[in-house]
ROSE-4610 file (N, C-alpha, C; in Angstrom, 1 decimal, always signed):
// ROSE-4610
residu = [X/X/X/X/X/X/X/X/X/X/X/X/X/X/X/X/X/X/X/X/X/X/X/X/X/X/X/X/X/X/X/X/X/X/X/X/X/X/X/X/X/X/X/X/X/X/X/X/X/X/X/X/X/X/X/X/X/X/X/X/X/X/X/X/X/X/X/X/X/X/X/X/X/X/X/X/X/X/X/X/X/X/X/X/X/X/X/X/X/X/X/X/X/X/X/X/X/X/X/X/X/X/X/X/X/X/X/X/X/X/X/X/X/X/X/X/X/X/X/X/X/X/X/X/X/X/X/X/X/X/X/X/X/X/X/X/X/X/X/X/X/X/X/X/X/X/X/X/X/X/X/X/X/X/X/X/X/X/X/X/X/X/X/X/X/X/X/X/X/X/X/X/X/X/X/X/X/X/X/X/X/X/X/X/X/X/X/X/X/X/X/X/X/X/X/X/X/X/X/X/X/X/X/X/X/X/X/X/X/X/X/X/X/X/X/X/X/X/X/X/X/X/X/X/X/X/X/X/X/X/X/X/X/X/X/X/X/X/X/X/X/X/X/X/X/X/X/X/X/X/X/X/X/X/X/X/X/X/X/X/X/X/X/X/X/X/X/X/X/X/X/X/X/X/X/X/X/X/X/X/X/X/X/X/X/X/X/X/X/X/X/X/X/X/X/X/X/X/X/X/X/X/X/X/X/X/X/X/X/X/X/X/X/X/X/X/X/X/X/X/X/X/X/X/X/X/X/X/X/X/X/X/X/X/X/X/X/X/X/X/X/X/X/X/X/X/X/X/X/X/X/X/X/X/X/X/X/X/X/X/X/X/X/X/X/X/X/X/X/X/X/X/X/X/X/X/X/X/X/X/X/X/X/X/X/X/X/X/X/X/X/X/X/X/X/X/X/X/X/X/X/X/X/X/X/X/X/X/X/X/X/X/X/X/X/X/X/X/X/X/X/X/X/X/X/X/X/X/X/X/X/X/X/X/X/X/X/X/X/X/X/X/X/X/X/X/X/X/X/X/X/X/X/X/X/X/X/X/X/X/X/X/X/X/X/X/X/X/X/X/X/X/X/X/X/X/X/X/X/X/X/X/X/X/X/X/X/X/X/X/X/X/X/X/X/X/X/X/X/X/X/X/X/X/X/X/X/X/X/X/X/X/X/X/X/X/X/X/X/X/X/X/X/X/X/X/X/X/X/X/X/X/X/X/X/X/X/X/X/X/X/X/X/X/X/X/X/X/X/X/X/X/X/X/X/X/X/X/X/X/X/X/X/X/X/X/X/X/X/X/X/X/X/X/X/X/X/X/X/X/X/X/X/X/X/X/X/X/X/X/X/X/X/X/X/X/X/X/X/X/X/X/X/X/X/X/X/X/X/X/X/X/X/X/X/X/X/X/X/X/X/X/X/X/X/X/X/X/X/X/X/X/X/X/X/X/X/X/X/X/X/X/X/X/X/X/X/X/X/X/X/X/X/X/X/X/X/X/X/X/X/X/X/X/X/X/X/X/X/X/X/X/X/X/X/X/X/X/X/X/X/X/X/X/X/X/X/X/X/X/X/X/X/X/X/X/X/X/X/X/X/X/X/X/X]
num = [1/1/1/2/2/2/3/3/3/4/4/4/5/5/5/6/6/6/7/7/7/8/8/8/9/9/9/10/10/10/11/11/11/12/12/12/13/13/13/14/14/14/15/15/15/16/16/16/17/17/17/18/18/18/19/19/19/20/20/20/21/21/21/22/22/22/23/23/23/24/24/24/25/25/25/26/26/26/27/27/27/28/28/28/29/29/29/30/30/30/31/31/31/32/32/32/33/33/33/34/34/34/35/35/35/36/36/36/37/37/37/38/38/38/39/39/39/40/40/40/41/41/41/42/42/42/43/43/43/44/44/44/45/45/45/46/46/46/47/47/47/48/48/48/49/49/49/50/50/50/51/51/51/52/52/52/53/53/53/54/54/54/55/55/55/56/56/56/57/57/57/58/58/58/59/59/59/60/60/60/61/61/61/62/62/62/63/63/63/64/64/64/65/65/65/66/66/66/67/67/67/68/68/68/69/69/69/70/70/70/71/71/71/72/72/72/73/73/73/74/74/74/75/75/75/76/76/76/77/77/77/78/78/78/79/79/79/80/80/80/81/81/81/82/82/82/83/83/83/84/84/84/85/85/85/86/86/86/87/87/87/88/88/88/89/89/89/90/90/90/91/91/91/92/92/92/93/93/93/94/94/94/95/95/95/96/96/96/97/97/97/98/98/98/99/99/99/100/100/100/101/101/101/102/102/102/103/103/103/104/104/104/105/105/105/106/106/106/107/107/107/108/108/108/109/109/109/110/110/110/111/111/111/112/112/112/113/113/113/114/114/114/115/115/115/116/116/116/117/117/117/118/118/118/119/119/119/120/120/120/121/121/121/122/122/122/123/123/123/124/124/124/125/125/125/126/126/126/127/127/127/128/128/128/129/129/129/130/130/130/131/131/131/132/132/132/133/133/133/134/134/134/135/135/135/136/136/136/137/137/137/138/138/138/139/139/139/140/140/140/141/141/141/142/142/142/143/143/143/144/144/144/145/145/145/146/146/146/147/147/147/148/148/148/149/149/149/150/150/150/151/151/151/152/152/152/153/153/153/154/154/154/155/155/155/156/156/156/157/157/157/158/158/158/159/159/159/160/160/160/161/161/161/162/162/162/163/163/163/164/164/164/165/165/165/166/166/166/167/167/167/168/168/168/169/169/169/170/170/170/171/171/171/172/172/172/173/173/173/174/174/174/175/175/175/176/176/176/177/177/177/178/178/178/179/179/179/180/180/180/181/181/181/182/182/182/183/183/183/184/184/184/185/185/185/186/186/186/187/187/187/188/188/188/189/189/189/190/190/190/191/191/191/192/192/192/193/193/193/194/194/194/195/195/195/196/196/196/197/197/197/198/198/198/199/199/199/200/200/200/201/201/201/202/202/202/203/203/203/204/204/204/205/205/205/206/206/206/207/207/207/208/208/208/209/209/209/210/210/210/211/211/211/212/212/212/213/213/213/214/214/214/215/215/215/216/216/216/217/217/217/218/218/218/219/219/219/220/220/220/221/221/221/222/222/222/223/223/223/224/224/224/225/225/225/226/226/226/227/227/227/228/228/228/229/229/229/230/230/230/231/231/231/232/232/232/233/233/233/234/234/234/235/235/235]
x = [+3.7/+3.3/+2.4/+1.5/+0.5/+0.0/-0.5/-0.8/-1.3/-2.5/-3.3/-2.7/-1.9/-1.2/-0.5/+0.2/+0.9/+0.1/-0.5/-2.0/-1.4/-0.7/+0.1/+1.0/+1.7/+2.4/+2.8/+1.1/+0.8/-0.1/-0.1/-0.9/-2.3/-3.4/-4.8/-5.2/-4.7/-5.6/-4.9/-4.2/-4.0/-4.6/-4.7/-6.1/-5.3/-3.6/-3.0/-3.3/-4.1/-4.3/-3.4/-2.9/-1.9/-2.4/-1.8/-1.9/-0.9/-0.5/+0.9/+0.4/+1.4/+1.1/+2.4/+2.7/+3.8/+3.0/+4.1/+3.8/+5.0/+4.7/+6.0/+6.2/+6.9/+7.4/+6.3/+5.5/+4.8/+3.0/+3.0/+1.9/+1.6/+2.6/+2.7/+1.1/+0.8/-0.3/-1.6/-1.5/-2.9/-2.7/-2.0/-1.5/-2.7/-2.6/-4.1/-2.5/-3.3/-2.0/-1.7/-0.3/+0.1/-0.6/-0.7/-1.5/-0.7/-0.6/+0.6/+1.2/+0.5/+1.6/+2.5/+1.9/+2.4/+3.9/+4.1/+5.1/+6.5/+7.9/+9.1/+9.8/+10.6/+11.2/+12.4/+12.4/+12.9/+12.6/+11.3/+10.8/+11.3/+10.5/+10.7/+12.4/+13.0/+14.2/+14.7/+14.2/+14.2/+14.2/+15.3/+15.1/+14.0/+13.4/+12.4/+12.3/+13.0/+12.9/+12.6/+13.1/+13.1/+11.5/+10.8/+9.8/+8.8/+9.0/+7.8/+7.6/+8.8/+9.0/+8.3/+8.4/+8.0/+6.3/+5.2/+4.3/+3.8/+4.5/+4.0/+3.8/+4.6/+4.3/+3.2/+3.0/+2.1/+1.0/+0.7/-0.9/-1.0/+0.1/-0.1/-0.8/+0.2/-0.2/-1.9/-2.5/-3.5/-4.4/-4.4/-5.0/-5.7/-4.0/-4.0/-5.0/-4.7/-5.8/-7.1/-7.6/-8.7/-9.4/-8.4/-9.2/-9.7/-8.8/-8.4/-9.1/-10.0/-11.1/-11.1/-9.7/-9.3/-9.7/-10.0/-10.1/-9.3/-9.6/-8.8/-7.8/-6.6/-5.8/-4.4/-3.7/-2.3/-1.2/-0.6/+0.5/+2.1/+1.9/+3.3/+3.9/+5.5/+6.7/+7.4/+7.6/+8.4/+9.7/+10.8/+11.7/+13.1/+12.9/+14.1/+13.1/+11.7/+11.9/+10.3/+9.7/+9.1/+7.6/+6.9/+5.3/+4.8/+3.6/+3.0/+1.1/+0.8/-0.6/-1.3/-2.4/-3.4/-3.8/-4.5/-4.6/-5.6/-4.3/-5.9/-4.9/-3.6/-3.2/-1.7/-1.0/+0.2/+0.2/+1.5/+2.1/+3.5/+3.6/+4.8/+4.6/+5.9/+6.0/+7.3/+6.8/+8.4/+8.1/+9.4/+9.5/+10.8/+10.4/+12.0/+11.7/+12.6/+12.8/+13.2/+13.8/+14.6/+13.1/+13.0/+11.7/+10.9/+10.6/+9.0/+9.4/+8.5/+8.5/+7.0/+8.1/+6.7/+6.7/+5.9/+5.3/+4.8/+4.5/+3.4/+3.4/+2.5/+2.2/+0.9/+1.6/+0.7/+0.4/-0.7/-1.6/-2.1/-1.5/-2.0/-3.2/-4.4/-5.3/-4.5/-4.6/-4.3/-2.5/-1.9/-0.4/+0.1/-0.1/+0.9/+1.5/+3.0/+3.9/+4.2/+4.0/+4.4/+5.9/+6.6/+7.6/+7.2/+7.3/+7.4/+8.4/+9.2/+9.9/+10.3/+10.5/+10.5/+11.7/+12.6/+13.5/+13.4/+13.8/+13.9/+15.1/+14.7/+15.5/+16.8/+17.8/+18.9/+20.1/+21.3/+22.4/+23.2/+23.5/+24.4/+25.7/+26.7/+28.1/+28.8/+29.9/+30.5/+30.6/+31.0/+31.0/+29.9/+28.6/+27.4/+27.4/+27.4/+27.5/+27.6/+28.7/+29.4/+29.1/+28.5/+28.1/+26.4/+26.0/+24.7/+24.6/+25.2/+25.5/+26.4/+26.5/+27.6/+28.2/+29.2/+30.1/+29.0/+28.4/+27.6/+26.0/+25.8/+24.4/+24.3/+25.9/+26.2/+26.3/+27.1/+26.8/+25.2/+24.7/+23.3/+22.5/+22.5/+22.1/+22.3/+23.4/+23.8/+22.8/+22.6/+21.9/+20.6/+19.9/+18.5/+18.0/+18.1/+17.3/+17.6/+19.0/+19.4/+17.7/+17.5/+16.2/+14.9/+15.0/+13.8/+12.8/+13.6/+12.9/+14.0/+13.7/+14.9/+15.2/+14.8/+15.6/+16.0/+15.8/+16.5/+17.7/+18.2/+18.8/+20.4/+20.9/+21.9/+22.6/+23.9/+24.0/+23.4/+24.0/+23.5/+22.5/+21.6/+20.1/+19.9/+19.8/+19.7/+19.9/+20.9/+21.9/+20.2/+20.0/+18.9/+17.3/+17.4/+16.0/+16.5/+17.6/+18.2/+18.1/+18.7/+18.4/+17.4/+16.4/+15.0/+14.3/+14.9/+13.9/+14.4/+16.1/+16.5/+15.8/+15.5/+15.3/+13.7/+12.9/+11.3/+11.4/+12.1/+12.5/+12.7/+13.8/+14.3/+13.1/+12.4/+11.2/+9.9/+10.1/+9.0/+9.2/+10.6/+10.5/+11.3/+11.5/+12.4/+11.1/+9.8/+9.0/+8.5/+9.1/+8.9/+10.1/+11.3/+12.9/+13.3/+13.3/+14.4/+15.7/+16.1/+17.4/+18.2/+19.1/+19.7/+20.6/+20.2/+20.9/+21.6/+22.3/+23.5/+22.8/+23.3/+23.2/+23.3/+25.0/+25.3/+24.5/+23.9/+23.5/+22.0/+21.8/+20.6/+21.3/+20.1/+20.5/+19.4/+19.7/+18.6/+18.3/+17.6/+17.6/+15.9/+16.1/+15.5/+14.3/+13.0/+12.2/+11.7/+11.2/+10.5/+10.6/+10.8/+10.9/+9.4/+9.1/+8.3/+7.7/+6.3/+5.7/+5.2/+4.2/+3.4/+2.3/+2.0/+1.0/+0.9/+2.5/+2.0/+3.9/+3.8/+4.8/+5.9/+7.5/+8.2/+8.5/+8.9/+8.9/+10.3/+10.7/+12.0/+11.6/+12.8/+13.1/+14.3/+14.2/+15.0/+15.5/+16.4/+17.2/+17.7/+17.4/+18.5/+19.4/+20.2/+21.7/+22.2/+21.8/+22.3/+21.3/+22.3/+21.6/+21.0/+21.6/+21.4/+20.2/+19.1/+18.1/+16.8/+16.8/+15.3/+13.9/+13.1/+11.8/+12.1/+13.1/+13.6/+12.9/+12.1/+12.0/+13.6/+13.6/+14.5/+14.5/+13.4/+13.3/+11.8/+11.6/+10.5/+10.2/+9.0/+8.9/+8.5/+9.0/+8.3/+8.0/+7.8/+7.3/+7.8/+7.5/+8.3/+7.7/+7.3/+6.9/+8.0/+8.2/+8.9/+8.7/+9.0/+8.7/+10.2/+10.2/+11.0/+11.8/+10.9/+11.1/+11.4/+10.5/+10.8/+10.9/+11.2/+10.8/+10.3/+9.5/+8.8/+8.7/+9.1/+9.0/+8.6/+7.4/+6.9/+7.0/+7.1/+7.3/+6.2/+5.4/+4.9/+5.6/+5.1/+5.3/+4.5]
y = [+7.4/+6.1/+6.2/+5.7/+6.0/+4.2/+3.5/+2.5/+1.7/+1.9/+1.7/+1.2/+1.6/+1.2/-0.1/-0.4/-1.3/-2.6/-2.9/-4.0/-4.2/-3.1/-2.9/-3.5/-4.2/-4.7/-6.5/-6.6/-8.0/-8.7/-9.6/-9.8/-9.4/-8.7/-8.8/-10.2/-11.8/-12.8/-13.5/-13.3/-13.5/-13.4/-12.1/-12.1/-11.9/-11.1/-10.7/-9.4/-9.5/-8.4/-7.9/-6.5/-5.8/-4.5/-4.5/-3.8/-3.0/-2.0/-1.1/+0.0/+0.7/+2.1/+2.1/+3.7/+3.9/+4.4/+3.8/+3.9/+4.6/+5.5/+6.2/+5.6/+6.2/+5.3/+5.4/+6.5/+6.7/+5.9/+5.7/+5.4/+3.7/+3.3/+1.4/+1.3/+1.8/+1.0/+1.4/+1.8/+1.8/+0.5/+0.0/-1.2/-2.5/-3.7/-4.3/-5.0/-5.4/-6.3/-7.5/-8.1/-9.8/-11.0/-11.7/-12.8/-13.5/-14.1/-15.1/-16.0/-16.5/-17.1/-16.8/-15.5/-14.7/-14.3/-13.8/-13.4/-14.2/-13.8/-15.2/-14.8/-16.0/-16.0/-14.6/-14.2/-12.9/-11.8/-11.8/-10.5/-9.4/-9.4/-8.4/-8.0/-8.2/-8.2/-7.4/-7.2/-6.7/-4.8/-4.3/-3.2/-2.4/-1.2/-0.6/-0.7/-0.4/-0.8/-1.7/-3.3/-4.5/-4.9/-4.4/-4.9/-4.0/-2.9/-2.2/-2.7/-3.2/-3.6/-4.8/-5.5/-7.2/-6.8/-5.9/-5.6/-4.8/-4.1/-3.4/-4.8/-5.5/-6.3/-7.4/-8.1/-8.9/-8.1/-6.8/-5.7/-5.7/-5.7/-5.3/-7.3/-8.1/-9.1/-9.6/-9.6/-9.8/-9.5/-8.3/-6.9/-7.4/-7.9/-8.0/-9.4/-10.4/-11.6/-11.7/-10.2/-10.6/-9.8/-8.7/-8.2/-9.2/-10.2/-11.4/-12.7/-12.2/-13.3/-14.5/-14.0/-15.1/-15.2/-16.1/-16.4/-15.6/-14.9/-14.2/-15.0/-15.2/-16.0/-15.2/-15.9/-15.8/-15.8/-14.9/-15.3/-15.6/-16.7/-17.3/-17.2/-17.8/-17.8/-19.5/-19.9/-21.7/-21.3/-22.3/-21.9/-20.9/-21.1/-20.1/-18.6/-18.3/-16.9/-16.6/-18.0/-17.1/-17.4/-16.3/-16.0/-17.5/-18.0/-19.1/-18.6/-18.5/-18.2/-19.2/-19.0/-20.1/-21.4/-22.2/-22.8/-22.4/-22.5/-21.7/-20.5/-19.7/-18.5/-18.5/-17.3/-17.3/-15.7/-15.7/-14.2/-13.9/-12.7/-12.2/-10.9/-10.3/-9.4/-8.3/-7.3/-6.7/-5.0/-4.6/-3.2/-2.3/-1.6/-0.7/+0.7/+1.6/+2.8/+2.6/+3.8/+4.2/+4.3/+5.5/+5.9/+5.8/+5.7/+5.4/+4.4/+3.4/+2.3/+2.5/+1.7/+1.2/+0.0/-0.7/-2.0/-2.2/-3.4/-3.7/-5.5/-6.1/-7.3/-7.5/-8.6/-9.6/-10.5/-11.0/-12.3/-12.7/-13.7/-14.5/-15.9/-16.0/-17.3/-18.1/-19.0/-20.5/-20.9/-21.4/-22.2/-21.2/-19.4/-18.8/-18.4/-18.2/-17.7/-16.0/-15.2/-13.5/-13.4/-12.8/-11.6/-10.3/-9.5/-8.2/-7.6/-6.9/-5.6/-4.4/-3.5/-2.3/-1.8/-0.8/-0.4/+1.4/+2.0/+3.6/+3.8/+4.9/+5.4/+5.4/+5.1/+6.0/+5.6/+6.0/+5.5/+4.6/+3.6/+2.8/+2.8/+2.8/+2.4/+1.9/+2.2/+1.4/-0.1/-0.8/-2.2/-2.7/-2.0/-2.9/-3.0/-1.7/-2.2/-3.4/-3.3/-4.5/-6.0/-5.6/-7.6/-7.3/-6.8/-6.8/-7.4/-5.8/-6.7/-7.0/-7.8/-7.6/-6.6/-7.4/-5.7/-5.4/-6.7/-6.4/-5.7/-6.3/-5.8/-4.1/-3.9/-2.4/-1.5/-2.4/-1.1/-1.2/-2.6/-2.1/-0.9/-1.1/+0.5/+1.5/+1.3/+2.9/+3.5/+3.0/+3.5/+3.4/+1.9/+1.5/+2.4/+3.1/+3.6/+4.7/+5.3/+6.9/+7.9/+8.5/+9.4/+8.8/+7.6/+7.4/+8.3/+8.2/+9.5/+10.2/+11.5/+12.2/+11.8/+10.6/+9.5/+8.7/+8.7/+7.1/+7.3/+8.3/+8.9/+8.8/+8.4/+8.2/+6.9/+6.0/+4.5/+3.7/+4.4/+3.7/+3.5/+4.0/+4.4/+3.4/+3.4/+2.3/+1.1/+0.7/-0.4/-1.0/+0.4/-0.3/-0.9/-0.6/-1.3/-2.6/-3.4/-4.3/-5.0/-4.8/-4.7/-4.8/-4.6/-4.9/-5.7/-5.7/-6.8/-8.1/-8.5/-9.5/-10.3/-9.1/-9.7/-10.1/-9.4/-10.0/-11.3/-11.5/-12.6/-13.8/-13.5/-14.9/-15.0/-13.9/-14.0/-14.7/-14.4/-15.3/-17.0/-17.3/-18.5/-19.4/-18.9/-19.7/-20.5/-20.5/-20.6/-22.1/-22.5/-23.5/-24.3/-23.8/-24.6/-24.4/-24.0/-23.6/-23.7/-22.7/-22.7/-21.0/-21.4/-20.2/-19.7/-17.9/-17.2/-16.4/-17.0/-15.1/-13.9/-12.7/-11.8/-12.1/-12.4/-12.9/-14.1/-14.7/-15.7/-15.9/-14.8/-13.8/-12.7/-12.7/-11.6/-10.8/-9.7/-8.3/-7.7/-7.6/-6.6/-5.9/-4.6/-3.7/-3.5/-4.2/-4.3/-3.2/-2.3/-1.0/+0.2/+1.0/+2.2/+2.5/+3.1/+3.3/+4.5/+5.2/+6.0/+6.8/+8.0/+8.4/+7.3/+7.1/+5.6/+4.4/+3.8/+2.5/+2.1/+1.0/+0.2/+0.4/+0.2/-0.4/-1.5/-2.7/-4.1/-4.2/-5.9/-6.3/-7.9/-8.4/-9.5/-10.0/-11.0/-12.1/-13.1/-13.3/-14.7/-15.6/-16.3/-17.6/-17.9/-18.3/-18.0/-19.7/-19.9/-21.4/-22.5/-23.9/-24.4/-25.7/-25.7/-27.1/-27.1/-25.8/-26.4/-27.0/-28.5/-28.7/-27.6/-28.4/-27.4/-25.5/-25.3/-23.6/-22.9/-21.4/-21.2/-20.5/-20.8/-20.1/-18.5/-18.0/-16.4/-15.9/-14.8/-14.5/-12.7/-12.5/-11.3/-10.2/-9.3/-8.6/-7.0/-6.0/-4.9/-3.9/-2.5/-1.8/-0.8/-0.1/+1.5/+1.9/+3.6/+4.4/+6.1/+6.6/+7.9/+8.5/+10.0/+10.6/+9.7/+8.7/+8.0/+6.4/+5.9/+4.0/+3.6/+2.3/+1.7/+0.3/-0.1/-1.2/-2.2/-3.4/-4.3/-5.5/-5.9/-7.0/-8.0/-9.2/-10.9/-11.7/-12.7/-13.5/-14.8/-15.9/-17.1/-18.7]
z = [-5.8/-5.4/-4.2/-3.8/-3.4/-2.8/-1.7/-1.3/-2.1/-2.7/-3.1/-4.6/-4.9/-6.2/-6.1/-5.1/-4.6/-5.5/-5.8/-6.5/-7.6/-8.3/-10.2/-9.6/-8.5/-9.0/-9.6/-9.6/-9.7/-10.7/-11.3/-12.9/-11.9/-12.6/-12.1/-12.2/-12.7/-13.0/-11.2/-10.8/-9.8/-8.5/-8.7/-7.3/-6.3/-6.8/-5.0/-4.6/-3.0/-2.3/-1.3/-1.1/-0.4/+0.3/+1.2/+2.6/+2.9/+3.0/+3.8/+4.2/+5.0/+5.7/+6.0/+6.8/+7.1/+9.0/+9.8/+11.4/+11.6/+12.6/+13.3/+15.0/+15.6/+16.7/+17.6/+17.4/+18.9/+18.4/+17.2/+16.7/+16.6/+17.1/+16.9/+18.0/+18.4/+19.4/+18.4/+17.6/+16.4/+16.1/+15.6/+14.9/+15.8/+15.2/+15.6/+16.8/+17.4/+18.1/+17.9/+18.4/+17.9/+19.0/+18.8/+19.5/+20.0/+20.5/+21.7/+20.9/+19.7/+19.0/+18.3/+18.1/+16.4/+17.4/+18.5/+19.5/+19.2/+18.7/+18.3/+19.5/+19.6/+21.3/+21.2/+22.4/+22.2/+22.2/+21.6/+21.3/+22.0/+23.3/+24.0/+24.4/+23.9/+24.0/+22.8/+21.9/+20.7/+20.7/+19.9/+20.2/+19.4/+20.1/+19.4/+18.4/+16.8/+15.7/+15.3/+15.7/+15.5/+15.8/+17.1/+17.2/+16.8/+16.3/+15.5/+14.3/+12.9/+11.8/+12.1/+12.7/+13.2/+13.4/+14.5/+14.7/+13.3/+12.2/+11.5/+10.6/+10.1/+8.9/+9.6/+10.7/+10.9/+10.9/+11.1/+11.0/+9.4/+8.5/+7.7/+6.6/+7.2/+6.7/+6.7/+7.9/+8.7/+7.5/+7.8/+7.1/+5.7/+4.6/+3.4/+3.5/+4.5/+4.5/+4.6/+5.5/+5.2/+4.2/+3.6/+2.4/+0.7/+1.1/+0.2/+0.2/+1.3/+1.8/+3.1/+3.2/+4.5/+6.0/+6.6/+7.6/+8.9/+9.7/+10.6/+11.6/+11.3/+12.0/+12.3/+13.2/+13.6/+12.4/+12.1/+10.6/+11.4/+11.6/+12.4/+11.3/+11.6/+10.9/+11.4/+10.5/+10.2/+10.9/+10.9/+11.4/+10.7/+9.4/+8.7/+8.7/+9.3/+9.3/+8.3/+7.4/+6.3/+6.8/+6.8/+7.1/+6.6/+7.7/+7.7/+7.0/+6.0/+5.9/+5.7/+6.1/+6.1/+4.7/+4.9/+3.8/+2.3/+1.2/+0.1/-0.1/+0.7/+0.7/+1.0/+0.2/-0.1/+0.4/+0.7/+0.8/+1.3/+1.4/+1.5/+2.2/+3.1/+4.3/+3.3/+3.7/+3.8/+4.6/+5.1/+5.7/+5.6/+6.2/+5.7/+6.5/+7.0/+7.6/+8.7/+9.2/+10.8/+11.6/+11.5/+12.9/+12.5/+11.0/+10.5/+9.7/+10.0/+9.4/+8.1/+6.8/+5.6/+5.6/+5.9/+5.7/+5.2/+4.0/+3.1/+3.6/+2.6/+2.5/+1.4/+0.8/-0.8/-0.3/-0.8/-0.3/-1.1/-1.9/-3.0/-2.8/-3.3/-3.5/-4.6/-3.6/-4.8/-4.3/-6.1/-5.3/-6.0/-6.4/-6.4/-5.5/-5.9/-5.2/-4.9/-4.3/-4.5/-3.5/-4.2/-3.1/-3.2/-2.2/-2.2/-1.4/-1.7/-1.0/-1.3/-0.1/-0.3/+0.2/-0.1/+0.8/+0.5/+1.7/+1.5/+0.7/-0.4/-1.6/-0.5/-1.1/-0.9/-2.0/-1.7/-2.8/-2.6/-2.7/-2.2/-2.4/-1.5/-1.2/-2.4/-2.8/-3.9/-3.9/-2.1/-2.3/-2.2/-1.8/-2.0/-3.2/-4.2/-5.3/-6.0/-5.6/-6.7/-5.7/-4.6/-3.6/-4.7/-5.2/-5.2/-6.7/-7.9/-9.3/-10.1/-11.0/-11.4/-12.3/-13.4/-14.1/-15.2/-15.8/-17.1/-16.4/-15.4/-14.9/-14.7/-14.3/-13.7/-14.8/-16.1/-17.4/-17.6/-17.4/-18.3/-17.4/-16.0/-14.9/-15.4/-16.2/-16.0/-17.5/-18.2/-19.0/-19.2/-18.9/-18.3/-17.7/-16.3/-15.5/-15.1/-15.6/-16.1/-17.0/-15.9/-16.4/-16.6/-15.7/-15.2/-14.6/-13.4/-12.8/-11.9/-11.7/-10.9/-10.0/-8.8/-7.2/-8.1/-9.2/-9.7/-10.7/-10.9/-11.8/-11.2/-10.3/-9.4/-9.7/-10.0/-10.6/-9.0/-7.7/-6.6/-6.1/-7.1/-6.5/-7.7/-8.6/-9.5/-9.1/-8.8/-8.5/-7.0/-6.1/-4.7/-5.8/-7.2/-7.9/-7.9/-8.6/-8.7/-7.1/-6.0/-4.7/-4.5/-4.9/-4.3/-4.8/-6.2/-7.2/-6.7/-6.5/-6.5/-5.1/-3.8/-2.7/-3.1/-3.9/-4.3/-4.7/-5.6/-6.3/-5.4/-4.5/-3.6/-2.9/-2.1/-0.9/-1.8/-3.6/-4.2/-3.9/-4.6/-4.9/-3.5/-2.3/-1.4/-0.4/-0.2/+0.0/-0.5/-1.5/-2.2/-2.2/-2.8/-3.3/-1.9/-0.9/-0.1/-0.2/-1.4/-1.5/-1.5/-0.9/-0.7/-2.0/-1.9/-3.3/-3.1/-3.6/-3.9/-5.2/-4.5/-5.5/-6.8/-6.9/-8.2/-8.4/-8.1/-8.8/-9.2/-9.3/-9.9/-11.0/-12.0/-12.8/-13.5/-13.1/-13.2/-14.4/-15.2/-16.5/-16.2/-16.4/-16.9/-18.3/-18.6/-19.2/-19.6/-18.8/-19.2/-17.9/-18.2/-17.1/-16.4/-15.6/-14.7/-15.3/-15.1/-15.9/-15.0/-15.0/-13.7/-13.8/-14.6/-14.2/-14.4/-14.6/-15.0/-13.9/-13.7/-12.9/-14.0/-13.2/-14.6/-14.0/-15.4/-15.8/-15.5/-15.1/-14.9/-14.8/-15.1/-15.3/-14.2/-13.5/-13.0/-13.2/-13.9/-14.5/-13.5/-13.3/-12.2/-13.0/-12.5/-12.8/-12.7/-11.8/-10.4/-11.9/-11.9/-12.7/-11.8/-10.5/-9.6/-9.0/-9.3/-8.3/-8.6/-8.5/-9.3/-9.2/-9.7/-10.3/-9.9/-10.2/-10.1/-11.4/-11.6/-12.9/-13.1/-14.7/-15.4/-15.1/-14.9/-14.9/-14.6/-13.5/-13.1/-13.7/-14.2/-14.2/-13.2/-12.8/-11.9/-11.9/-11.0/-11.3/-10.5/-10.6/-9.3/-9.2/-8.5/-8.4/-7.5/-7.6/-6.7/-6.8/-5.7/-5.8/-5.2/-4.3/-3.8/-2.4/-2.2/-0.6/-0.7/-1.7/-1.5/-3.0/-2.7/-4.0/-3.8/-4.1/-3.7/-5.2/-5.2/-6.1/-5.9/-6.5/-6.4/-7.6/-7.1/-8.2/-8.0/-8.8/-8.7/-9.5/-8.8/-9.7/-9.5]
């Protein structure tokens, strides 16, 4: 996986453009800097990690905006947290690592919706496991994404695709419903495995039947290598 790929994971008729890099701790002053508004109360109070991950995704948002044709502006945050982009444009933030931070960001024209996230490969814990999917979602893992590729070949490393899809998914559609989701109340299936060159496919079911204009199910996409796995949603 490679940056530049990050683009597969979105329909081409969409027109979402993405941005990421990986910053290490001593390299945050490359990064463009935050503007006095973009600044959330506290900051500086924030420990090293927190405010590099926070400076890497606003560089990286910026970035995605004006490759997408946008106006150079401040990408504030509303009050539950979610990136404010200009009008005409949609997007989504995400990062992940200890000392080196990856940050990406999607920036969709028009009233689509995108999530994106990434998290660094690892295996997860038996009880995330089971907070993340459930018993039928956990047999379909085990044989869906067994020999995908050799980091994904693990059920807990499987189980972090599911994890990352579901978090794409909510960061797509909470933007609009603002409604809050449980794990379970998402449901993950496995569409197509991942190739050396093409994304693999996945589906998101809502589960929850109370939320008006909710879709029934979003499709989405994933790449991953030795280090991350990044999956992106549109809707």
């Amino acid at each position: 996986m490679v940056f530049e790929e990050l683009g597969n994971l979105f329909d081409e008729q969409l027109r979402v453009v993405t941005s990421a890099g990986l910053t290490e701790m001593h390299e945050v002053d490359r990064l463009s800097a935050l503007t006095a508004d973009e600044v959330p109360p506290g900051f500086h109070s924030w420990v090293e990690k927190r405010k590099r991950e926070y400076r890497c995704g606003r560089h990286h948002a910026r970035r995605a905006l004006a490759l997408a044709g946008g106006a150079h502006a401040p990408i504030l945050r509303d009050a539950e947290g979610v990136p404010l982009f200009p009008t005409g444009f949609s997007g989504s933030i995400t990062h992940t690592g200890k000392n080196c931070t990856l940050a990406a960001a999607a920036v969709a024209h028009g009233t689509a919706s995108v999530g994106i996230d990434a998290e660094e490969l690892r295996c997860l814990p038996e009880d995330m496991i089971e907070y993340i999917v459930s018993a039928s979602e956990r047999e379909r893992l085990r044989d869906d994404l067994r020999g995908a590729s050799a980091s994904l070949s693990q059920e807990g490393q499987s189980a972090l695709v599911a994890f990352s899809a579901k978090e794409a998914f909510y960061k797509c559609i909470f933007p609009k419903l603002r409604c809050r989701l449980g794990f379970h109340e998402a449901e993950f299936r496995l569409e197509k495995k991942p190739t050396q060159n093409q994304p693999g496919e996945f589906v998101v079911r809502m589960l929850r039947k109370d939320i008006p204009g909710a879709p029934s199910h979003l499709t989405g996409r994933f790449l991953s290598n030795d280090r991350y796995v990044v999956c992106g949603v549109s809707w």
